[in-house]
ZAVEXRO-900320 format. One record per residue: x, y, z of N, C-alpha, C, O in turn. Coordinates in steps of 0.2 Angstrom, whole numbers, plus 5000, padded with zeros to 4 digits. Each point is the difference from the previous one (the first is absolute). Example, Ala and Ser with C-alpha at 12.3 -4.5 7.8 and 13.67 -1.06 7.14 Angstrom:
506649725039499650065000500450065000500549995003/499350064993500450065001499650055003500350065001/
END
This chain:
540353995534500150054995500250065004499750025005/500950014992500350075003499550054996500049984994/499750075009499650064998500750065002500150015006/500250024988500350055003499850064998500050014994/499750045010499750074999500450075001500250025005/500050004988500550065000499350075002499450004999/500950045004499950065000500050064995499750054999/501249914999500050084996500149964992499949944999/500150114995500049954994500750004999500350035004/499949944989500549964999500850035002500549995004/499350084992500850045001500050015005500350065000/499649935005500250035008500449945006499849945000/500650085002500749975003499649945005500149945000/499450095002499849955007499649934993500049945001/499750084994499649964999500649954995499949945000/500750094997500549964998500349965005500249954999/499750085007500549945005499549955003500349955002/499350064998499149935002500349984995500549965002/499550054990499949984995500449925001499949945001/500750104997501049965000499649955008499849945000/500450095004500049945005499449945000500149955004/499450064993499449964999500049954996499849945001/500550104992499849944995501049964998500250004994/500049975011500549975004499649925003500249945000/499550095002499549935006499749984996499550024996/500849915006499449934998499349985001499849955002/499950134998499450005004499650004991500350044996/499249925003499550044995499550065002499549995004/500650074994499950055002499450054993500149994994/499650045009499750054994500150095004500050015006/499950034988500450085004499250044998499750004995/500350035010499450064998500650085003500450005004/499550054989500350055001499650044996499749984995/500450095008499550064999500450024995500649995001/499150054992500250014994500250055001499750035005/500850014991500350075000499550065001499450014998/500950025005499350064998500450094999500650005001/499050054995500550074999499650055005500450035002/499149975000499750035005499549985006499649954999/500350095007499849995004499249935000499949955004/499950094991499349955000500049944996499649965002/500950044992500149914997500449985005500349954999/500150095009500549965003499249975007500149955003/499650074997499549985006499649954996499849955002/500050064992499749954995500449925001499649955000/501050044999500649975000499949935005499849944999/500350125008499949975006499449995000499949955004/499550064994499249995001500249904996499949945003/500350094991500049954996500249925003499749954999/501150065005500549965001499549985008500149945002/499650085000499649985006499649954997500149945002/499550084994499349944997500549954998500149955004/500250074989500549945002500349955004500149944997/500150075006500449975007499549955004500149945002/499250114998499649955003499849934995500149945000/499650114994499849934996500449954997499749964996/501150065005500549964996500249965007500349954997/499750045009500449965005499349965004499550025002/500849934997499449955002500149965008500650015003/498949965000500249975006500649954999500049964995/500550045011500749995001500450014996500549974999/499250094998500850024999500450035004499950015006/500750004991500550055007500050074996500250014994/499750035010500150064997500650045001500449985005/500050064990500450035003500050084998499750034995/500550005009499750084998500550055005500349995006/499850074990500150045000499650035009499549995002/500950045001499750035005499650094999499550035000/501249984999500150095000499450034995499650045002/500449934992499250004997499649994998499949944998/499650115004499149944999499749994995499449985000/501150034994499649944993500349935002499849954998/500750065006500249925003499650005006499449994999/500850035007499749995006499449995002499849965004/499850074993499250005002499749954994500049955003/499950034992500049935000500349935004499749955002/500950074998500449935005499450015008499849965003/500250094998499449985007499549995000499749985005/500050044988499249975000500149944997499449994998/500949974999500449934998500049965004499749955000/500650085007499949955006499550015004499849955004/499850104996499450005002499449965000499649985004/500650034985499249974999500149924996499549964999/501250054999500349935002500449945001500249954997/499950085009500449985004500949974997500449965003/499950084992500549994996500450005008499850035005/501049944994500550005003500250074998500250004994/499950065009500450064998500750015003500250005006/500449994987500450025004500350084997500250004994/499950065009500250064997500650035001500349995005/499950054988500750015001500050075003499750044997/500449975007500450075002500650054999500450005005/499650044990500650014998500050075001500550025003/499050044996500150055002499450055005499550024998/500849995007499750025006500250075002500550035003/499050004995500050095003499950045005500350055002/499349895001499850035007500349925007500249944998/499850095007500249945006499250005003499750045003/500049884994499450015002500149985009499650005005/500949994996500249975010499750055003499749995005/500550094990500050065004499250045001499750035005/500149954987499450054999499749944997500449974997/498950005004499749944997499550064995499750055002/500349934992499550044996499349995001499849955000/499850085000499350005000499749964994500249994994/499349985008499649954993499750044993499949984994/500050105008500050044995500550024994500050014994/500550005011500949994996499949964996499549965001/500850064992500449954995500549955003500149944998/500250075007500749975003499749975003500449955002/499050045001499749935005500149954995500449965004/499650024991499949954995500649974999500049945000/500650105000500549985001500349965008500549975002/499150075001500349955009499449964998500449974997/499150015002499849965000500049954998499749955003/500550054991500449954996500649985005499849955000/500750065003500649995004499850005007500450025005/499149974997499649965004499649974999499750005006/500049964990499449955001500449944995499849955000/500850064995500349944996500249955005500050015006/500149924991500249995002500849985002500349985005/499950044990500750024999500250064998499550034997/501150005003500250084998500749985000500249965004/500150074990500550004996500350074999499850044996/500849955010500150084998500850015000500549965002/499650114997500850034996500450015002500549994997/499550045010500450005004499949985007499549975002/501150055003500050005007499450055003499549985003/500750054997499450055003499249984997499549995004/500450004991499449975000499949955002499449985002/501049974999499949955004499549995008499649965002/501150094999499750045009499250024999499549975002/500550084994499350035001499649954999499749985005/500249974988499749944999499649975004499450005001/501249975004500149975006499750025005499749965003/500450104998499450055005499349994998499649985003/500450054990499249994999499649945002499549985003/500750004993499849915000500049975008499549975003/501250044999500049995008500249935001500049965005/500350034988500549945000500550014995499750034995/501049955004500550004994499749924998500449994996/499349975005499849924999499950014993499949944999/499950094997499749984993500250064997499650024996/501150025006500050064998500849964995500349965003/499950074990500449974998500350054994499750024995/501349995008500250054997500449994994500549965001/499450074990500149974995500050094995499650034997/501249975007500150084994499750014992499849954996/500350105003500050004991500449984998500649995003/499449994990500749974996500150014995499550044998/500949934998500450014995499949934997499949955003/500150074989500249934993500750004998500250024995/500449955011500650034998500149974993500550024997/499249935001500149994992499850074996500350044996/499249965005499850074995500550065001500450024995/499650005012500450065001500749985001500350025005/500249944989500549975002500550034994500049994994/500450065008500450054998500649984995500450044998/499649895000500649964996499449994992500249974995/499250065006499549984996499850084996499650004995/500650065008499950074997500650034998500550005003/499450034991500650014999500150115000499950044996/500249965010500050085004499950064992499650045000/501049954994499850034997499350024997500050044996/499549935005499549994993499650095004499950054997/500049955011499950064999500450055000499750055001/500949944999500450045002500150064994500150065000/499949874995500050064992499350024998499950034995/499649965008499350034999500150045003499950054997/500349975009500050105004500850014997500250065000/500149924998500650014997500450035004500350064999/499849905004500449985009500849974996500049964996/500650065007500550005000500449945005499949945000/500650105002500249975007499650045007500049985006/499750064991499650035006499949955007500049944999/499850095007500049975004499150005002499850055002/499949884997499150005001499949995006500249955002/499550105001499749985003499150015001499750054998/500149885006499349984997499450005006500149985005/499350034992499449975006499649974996500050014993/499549955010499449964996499550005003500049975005/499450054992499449995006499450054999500050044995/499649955008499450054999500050085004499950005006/500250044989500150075004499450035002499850044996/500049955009499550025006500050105002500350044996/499449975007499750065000499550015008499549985002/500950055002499649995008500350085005500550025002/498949994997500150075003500350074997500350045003/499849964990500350044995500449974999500150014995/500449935008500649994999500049924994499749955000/500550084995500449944997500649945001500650005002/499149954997500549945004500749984997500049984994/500550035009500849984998500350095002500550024999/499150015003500050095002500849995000500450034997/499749915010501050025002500249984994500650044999/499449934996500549984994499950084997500550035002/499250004995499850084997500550035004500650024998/499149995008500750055005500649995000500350054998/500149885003500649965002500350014993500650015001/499349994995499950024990500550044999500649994999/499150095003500150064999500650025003500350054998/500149925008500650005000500549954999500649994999/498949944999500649964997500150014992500449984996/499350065004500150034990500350065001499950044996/500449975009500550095000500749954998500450014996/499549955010500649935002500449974995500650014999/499149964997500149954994499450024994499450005000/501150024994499849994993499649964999499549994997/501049955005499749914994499749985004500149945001/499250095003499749955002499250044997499950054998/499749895002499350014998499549975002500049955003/499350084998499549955004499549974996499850024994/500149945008499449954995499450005004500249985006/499150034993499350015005499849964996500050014994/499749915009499849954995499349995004500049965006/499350074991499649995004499250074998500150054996/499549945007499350044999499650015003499849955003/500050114998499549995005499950095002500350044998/499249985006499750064999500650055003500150065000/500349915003500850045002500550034994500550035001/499349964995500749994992500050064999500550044999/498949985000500250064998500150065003499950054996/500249955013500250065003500749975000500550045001/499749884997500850005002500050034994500150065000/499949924996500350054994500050084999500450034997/499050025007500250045000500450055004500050064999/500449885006500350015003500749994997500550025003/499549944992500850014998500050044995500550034997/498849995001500350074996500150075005500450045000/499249975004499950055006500950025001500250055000/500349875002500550025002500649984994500549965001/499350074993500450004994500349904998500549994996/499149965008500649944999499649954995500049945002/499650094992499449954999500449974996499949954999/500750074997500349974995500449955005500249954996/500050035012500249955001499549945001500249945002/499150084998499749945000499649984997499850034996/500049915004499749944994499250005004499950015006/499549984991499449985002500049964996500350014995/499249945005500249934997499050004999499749984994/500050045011499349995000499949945003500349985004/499149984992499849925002500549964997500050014994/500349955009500349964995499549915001499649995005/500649984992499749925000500649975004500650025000/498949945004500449955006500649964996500649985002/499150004992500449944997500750054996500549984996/499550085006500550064996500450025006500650024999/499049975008500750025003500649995003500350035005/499849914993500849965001500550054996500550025003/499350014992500550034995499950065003500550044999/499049985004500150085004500550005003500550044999/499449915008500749995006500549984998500550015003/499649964990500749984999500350054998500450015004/499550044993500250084998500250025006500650005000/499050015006500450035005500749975003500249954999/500150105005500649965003499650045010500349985005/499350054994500150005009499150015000499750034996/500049945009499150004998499950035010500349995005/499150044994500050065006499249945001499549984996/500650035012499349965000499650055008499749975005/500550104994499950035007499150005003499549974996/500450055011499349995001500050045006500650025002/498849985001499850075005500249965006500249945000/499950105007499949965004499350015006499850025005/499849934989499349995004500049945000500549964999/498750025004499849945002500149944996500349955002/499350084990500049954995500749974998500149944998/500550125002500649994999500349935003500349964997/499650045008499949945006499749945001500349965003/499150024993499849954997500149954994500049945000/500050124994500149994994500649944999500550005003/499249964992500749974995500450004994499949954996/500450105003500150054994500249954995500649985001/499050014993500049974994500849994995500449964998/499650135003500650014996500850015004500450034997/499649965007500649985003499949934997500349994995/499449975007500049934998500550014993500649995001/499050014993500250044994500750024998500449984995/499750075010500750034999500649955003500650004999/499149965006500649945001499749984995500150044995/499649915004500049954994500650014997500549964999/499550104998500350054991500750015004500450034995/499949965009500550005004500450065000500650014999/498850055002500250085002500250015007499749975005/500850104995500050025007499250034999499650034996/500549965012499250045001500150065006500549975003/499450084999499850025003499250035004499650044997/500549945010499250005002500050025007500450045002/499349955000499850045010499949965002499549964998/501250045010499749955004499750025005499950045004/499849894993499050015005499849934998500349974995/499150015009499749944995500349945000500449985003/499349994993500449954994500550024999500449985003/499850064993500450034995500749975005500349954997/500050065009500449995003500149924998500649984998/498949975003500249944998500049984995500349944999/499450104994500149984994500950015000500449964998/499650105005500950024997500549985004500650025000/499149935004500649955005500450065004500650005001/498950065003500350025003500550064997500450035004/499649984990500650044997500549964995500450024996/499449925006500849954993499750014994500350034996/499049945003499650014993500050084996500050014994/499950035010499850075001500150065002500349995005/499650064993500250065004499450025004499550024996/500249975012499750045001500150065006500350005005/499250064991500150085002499449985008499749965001/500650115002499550015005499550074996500250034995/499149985008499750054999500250074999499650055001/501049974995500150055002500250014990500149954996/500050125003499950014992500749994997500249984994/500350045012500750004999500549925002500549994996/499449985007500049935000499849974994500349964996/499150055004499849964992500450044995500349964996/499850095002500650024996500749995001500450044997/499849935008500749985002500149924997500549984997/499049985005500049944996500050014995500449974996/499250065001500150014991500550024998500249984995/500250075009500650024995500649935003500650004999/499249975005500549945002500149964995500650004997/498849965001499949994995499950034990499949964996/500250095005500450044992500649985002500449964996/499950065010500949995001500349944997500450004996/499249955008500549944999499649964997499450005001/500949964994499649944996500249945002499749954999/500650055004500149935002499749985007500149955002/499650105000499449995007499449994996499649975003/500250054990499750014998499649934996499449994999/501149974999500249944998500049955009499649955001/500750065000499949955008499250015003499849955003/499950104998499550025003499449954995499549975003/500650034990499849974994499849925002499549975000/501250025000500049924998499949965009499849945001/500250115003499749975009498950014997499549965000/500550085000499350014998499549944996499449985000/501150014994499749944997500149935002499649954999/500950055005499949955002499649985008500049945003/499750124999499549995007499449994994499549965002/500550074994499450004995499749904996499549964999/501150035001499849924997499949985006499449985001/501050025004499849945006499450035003499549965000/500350095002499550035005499450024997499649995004/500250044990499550034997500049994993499750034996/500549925003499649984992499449945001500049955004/499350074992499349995000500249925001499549975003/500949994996500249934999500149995006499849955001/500550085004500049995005499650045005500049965006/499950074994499250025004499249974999499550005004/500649984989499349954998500049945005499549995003/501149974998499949955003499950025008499949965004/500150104997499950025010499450014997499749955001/499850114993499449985001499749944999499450015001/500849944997499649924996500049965007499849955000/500650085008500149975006499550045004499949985006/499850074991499650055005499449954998499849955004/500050074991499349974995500049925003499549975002/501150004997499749935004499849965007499949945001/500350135003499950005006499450005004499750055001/499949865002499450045001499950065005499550035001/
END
């Protein structure tokens, strides 16, 4: 029996992509996930809960599989294998810190998460770089096994939405969309997509017919938004809020160019960004930063436009792509087709269903 242990509850990207790539395998499986919560103390409740859980829902031999980066997942998966000797294998998808560098203290919250990714017996991770580190920790890549995030390119299959439905709800024209999707974060006063905000206010001096679409929620929304009123341009953008997963095929089909910028830190460097995935499927030009994955997701530049760190680069891609459509349409249709072979859950399940049956 497969025990799969989410961390986060349902609407959240990491726990949709366990989800998709899990219930694909021919494994009979049962799922413990921590229920939604609105503030701090039903969110600790949650996790309290999703732990008892975990224990008294997973029996001896099962196989566990679990989130690492959180301890409504991780700290049951190691007292699973401690008190009963469950096979642990953990996924590893998003890592804050380089534990190679600084090992966390057993007081840390973050011990839980190296500890988990040191005592499984398998680890399942997103990129190259954590491979490395994995590898280091453990002090072997032998049981360390690499299985990006992905895409349902049937769901997010662009011959299946039909671009108007939102385009006459914002009552969008020939306008030229462009789009983000994700959860707007909030870290050190700075709200997340900050360079889209910036790169904005001169590319709306530039071109009339274009517009922005912010499809997404989170404690950042609303300094972005007062931020395009601050610089007079809130009538060229859209906030969208929460949208439902099963709604946003018809978001990205609206768009014609989808922005997937990020910092250059550590995490940037590990991560396996969902929504690139996504934005190939839907066969959009994308623009993103080369760093990371992302270089391989975009074949190096044929899939993709990728910016270097700089604010004026990431706005010279973009207005490349307002310019010509027809890079915009080629960049499109190379992305979805790295999208079916390389990163649909159908073929990624079957690398997990080889990990899982590896003694």
């Amino acid at each position: 029996m497969l025990a799969v242990i989410y961390g986060l509850p349902e609407k959240f990207s990491t726990t949709i992509q366990i989800k998709e790539l899990t219930k694909r395998l021919r494994f009979e499986k049962k799922e413990i996930m921590p229920r939604a919560w609105s503030n701090v103390f039903f969110k600790l409740a949650a996790i309290a809960a999703n732990i008892i859980s975990s224990i008294m829902t997973v029996k001896n031999g099962d196989t566990v599989y679990a989130s690492a980066p959180l301890i409504a997942s991780s700290l049951p998966a190691i007292l699973l294998k401690k008190i009963k000797g469950v096979e642990l294998v953990v996924e590893w998808g998003d890592a804050f810190e380089d534990f190679t560098k600084k090992k966390p203290k057993p007081w840390n919250i973050k011990y839980f998460e190296y500890l988990a990714v040191k005592t499984a017996d398998k680890v399942v991770v997103v990129s190259d770089k954590l491979y490395k580190i994995t590898s280091e920790i453990r002090g072997s890549g032998k049981s360390v096994f690499s299985i990006p995030y992905g895409v349902d390119t049937d769901f997010f299959d662009p011959e299946k939405y039909d671009r108007d439905v939102i385009r006459e709800k914002y009552n969008l024209r020939n306008e030229i969309l462009i789009g983000v999707t994700g959860y707007i974060g909030k870290y050190k006063g700075i709200f997340a997509y900050r360079e889209i905000a910036e790169v904005s206010i001169q590319i709306l001096k530039k071109y009339n017919n274009v517009r922005f679409i912010i499809v997404g929620f989170g404690p950042g929304l609303n300094d972005f938004i007062k931020f395009t009123k601050k610089n007079g341009i809130e009538n060229k953008f859209i906030f969208t809020n929460y949208v439902k997963y099963s709604e946003m095929p018809y978001y990205i089909a609206a768009m014609d160019i989808c922005l997937v910028p990020f910092g250059n830190d550590f995490t940037s460097y590990t991560r396996s960004s969902c929504k690139i995935k996504e934005f190939m499927s839907m066969e959009k030009a994308i623009v993103t930063m080369r760093a990371g994955e992302s270089v391989k997701y975009m074949d190096n530049g044929r899939a993709g436009l990728l910016s270097d760190f700089d604010i004026a680069i990431f706005e010279k891609c973009i207005v490349k792509l307002i310019e010509d459509e027809k890079m915009r349409k080629k960049l499109g249709k190379a992305a979805r087709k790295r999208a079916v072979k390389y990163y649909d859950f159908g073929v990624l399940s079957k690398q997990l269903a080889r990990v899982l049956s590896v003694p």
